[in-house]
C-alpha positions in Angstrom: -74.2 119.4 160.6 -73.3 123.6 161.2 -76.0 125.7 162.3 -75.6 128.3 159.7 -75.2 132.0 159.7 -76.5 132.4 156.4 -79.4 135.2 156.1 -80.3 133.5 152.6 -81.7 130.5 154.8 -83.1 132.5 157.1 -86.4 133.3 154.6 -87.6 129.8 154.4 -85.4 127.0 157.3 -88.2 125.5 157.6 -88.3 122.6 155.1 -84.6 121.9 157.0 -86.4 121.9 160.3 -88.8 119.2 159.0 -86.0 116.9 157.3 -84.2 116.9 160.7 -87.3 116.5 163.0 -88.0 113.4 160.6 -84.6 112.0 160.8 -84.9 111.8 164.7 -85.8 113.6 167.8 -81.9 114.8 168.7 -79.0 115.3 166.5 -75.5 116.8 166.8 -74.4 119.8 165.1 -71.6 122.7 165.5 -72.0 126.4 165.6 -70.8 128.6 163.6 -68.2 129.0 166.1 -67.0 125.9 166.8 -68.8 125.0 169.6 -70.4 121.0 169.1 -74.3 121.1 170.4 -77.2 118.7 171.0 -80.4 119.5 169.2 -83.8 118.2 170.3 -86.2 118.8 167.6 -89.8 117.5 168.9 -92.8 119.2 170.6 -93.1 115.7 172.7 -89.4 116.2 173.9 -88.9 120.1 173.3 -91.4 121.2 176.4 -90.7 118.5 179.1 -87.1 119.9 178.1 -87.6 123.4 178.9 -89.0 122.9 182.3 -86.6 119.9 183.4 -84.6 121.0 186.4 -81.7 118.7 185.3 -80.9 120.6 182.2 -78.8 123.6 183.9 -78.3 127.3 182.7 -75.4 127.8 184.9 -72.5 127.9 182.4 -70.3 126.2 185.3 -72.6 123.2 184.2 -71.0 122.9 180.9 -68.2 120.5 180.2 -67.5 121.3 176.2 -66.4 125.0 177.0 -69.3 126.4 175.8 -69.6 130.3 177.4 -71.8 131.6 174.7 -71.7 135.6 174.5 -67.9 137.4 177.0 -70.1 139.6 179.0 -68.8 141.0 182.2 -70.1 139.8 185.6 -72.3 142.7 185.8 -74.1 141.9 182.3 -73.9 137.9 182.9 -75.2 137.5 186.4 -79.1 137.5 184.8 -81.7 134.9 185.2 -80.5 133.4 181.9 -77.5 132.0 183.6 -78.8 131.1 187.0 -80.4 128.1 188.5 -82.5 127.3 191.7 -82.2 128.5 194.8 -80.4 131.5 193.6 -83.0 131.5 189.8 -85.9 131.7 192.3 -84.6 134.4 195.0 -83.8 136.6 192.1 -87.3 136.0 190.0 -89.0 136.4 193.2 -87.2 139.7 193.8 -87.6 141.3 190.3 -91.6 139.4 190.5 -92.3 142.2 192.7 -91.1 144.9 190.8 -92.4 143.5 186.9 -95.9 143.5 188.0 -98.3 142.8 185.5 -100.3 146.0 186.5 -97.0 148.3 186.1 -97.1 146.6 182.5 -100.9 147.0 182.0 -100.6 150.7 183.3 -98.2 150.9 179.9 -100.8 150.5 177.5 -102.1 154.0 177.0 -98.1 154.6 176.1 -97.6 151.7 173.8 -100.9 152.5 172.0 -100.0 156.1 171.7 -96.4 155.4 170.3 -97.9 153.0 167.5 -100.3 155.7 166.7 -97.4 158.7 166.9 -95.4 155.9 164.1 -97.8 155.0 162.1 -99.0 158.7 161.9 -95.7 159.4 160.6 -95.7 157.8 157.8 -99.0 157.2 156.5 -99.4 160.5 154.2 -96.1 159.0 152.2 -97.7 155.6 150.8 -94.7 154.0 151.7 -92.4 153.1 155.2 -89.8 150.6 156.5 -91.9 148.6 158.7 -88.2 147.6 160.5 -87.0 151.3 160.7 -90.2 153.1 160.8 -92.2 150.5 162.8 -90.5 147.5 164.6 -87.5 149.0 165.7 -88.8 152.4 167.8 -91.8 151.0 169.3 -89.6 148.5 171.9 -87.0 150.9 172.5 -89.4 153.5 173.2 -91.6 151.3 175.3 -88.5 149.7 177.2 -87.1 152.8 177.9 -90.2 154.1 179.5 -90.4 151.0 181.4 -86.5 151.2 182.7 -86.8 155.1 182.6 -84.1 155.2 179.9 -84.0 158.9 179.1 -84.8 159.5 175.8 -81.3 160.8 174.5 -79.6 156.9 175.6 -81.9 155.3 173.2 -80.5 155.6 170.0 -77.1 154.5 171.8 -78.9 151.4 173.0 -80.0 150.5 169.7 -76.6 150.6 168.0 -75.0 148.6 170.5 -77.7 145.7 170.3 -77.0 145.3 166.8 -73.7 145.4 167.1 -74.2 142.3 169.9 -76.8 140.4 167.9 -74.4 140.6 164.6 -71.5 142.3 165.4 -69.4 144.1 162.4 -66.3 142.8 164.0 -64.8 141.3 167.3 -64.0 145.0 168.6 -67.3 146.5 167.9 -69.2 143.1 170.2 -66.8 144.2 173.2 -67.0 148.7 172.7 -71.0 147.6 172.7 -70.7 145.9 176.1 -68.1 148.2 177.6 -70.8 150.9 176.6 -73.7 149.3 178.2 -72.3 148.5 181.5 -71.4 151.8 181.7 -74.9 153.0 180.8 -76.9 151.3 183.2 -74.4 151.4 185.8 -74.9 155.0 185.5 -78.8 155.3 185.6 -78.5 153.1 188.3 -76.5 155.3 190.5 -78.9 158.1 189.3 -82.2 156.1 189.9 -80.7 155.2 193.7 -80.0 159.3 193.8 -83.5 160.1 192.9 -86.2 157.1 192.5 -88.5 157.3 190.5 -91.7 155.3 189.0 -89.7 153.3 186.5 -88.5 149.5 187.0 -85.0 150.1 187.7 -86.5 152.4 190.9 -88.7 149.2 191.7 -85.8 146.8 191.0 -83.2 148.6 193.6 -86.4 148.8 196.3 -87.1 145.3 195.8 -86.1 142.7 198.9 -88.0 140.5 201.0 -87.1 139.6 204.7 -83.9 137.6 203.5 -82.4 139.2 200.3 -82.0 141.6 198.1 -80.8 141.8 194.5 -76.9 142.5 194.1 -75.1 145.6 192.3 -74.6 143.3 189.4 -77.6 141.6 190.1 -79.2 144.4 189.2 -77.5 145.7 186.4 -77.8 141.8 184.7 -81.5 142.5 185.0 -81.5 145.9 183.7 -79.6 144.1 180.6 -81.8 141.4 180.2 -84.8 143.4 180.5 -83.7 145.8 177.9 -82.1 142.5 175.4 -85.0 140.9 175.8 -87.7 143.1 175.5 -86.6 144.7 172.4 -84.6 142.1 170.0 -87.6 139.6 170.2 -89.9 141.9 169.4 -88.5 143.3 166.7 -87.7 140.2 164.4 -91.7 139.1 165.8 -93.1 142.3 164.4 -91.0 142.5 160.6 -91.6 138.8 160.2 -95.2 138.7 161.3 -96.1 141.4 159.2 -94.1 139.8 155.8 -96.4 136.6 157.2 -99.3 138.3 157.0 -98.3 140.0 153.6 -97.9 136.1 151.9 -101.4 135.3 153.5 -103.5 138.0 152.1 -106.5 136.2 153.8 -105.2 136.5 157.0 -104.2 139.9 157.0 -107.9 140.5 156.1 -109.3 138.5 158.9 -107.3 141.0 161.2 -108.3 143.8 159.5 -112.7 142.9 159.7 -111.6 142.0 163.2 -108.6 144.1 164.5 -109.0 142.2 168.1 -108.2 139.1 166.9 -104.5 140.6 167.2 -103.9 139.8 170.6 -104.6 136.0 169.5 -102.4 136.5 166.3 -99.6 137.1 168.6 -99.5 133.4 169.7 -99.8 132.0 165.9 -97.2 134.5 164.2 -94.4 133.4 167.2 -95.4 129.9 166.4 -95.5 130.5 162.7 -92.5 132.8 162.1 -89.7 131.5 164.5 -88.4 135.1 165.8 -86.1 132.7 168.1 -85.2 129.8 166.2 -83.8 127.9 169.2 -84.0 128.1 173.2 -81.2 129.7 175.4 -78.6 126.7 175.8 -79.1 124.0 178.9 -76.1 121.7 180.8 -77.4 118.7 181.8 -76.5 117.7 185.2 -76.6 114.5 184.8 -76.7 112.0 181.8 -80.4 112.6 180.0 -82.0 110.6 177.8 -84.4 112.5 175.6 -86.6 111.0 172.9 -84.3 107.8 173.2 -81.1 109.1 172.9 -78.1 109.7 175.3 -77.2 113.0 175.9 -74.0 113.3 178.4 -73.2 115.7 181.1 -72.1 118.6 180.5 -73.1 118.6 176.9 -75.0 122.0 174.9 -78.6 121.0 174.7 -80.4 123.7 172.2 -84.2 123.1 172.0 -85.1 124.2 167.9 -88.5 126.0 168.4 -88.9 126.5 165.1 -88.4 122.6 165.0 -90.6 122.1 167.6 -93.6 125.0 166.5 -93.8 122.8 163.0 -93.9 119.3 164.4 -97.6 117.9 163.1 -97.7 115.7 166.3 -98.9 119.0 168.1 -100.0 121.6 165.4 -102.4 119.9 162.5 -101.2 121.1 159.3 -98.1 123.5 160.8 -97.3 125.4 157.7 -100.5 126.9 157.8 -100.9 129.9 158.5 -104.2 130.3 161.3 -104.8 133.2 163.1 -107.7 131.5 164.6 -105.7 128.0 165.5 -107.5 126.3 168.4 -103.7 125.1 170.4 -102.0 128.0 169.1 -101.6 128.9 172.6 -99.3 126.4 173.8 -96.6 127.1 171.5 -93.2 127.6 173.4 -91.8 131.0 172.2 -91.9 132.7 175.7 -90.2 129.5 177.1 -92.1 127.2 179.8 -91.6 126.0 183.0 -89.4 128.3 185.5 -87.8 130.0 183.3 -91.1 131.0 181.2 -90.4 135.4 179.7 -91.3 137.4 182.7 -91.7 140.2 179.3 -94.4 138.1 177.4 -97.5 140.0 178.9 -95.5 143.2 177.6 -94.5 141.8 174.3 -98.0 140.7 173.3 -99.3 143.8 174.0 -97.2 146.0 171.8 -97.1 143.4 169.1 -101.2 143.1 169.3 -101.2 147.5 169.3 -98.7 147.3 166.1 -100.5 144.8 164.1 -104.0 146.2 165.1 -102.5 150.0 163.7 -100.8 148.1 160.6 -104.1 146.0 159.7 -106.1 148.7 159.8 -104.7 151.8 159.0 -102.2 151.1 156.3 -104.7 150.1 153.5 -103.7 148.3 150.5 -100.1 147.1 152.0 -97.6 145.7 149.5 -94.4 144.8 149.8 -91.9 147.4 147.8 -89.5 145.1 146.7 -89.5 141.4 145.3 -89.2 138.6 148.1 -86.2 137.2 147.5 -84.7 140.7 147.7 -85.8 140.8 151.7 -82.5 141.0 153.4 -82.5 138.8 157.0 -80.2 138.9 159.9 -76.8 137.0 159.9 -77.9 135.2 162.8 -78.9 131.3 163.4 -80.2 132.6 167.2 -82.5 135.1 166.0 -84.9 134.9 162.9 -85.3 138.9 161.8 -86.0 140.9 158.9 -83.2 143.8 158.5 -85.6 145.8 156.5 -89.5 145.6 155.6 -89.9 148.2 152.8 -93.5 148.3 151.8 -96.8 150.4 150.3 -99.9 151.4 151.2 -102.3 154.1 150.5 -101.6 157.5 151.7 -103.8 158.6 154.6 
């Protein structure tokens, strides 16, 4: 089997998912690219998997020549890539710079950017809730966070699309060239003048042994940034089309706009913004759900498999903003290696779906279903456009 490209499949993989879950709990299948992977398709097998120390992220750990995305040292040398003792030094490093109070202290600005967007286009009756909604609100949040000045933003955003489906060959490397230089620059600046901003708390950050690297740092900068926007973006244009099919649920949120923080759980689970897990090496030969998987081999975990499996989540392809075990779905990872972002993602995908519930009465999409376009992507599950109305403030 290929794991497709195709954006027409993108609107509704999951029957797919649910044939290949039933057929068994691993099977092999190629990328687009070429590159032969392993595929483990279960909850039962999917979470033990993700927090298994024998399954590397180290590409050095890979004997099929798998490298994934050509990034330079000072993009690739991220937590993504690393495994214990160095995974933990640096986590513990960047820990104490990614507090959870420096992310609760970004609330007031997270609430007031959903309210400066939606404000912008409510007296229209009609936005893009990618372009209008989805797409500002994490750059503008992560750049605060990173103390990304406001003119680098834009730049940011056209070189992440031109990484998550590049045009052409060229345009995937100018777009890394163009962010090394970026954030080797504001780091330079930020060790000049420190501010409070996590890049300042990132260069100040060392315990009695260590501190991060050059390209330690930068890697981090990247990831930070990567991560903290492109999830968030395909969660909020999906979600929102979810809640559009399932009129009864958007109404739930709307008599009870704090039940978003708990939507946030069910809508990753239900929507599949990251269709599979970062790749794994085993060490070692593994044997998951009864079959052999060598060393060396590309192990993806399908979460979108895994979210829909009935052995964990009764009746999966409903929709249930209130679903008792919606909790321990796996979109933020688990284990180790579990999003150091998620308290930051939930809360600006809990303000946006709070504003859009409430304040955008009456919302219909503008354009028939089918005519949604989705990303060329079979890593990332996202909406290219969410044109919809409402009525006008």
């Amino acid at each position: 089997m290929e794991l497709t490209n195709d954006p027409a499949s993108m609107a509704d993989p999951f029957p797919e998912y649910d044939r290949l879950r039933a057929a068994g709990p691993v099977y092999r299948a190629s990328t687009p690219t070429g590159e032969e992977v392993w595929v483990v398709t279960r909850y039962a097998d999917a979470r033990p998997v993700l927090a298994d120390p024998r399954f590397a992220f180290d590409k050095a750990n890979s004997t099929s020549g798998y490298r994934g995305f050509a990034l330079p040292p000072a993009l690739d040398a991220n937590l993504l890539n690393m495994d214990d003792p160095g995974h933990a030094r640096v986590r513990r490093l960047v820990s104490a710079a990614f507090t959870v109070r420096r992310v609760q202290r970004l609330q007031p600005t997270i609430e007031a950017v959903v309210a400066g967007l939606i404000d912008a286009v409510a007296p229209a009756g009609k936005a893009d809730l990618i372009a209008d909604l989805a797409l500002p609100l994490p750059l503008t949040v992560i750049g605060e966070l990173l103390g990304v000045p406001a003119g680098d933003r834009a730049a940011f955003r056209a070189w992440t699309s031109d990484l998550i489906a590049p045009p052409s060959r060229a345009a995937a490397q100018s777009a890394v060239v163009d962010m090394e230089h970026l954030l080797r620059s504001l780091i330079a600046a930020k060790r000049s003048a420190p501010a409070d901003d996590l890049i300042s708390a990132m260069i100040a950050a060392r315990d009695d042994r260590d501190q991060l690297t050059e390209d330690e740092l930068t890697s981090l900068a990247f990831l930070v940034l990567w991560a903290g926007y492109e999830v968030t973006v395909d969660l909020l244009g999906a979600g929102i089309l979810a809640l559009l099919d399932h009129p009864d649920q958007l109404d739930l949120l709307r008599a009870d706009p704090e039940a978003a923080a708990g939507a946030v759980d069910e809508l990753l689970r239900w929507t599949a913004p990251s269709p599979y897990a970062i790749r794994r090496f085993p060490r070692e030969d593994v044997t998951v759900g009864g079959v052999r998987i060598p060393a060396g081999a590309t192990v993806l975990v399908s979460l979108a498999s895994a979210h829909r499996d009935p052995a964990q989540f009764p009746d999966p392809g409903v929709l249930d903003l209130r679903r008792a075990n919606a909790a321990t779905h796996l979109g933020f990872g688990f284990g180790a290696h579990y999003c150091l972002g998620a308290p930051l993602a939930r809360l600006e995908v809990a303000a946006a779906l709070r504003a859009v519930a409430v304040r955008l009465p009456e919302l219909r999409l503008d354009v028939p279903a089918d005519a949604l376009r989705w990303r060329p992507s079979f890593r990332a599950r996202g909406l290219l456009a969410l044109p919809v109305t409402f009525r006008p403030a």
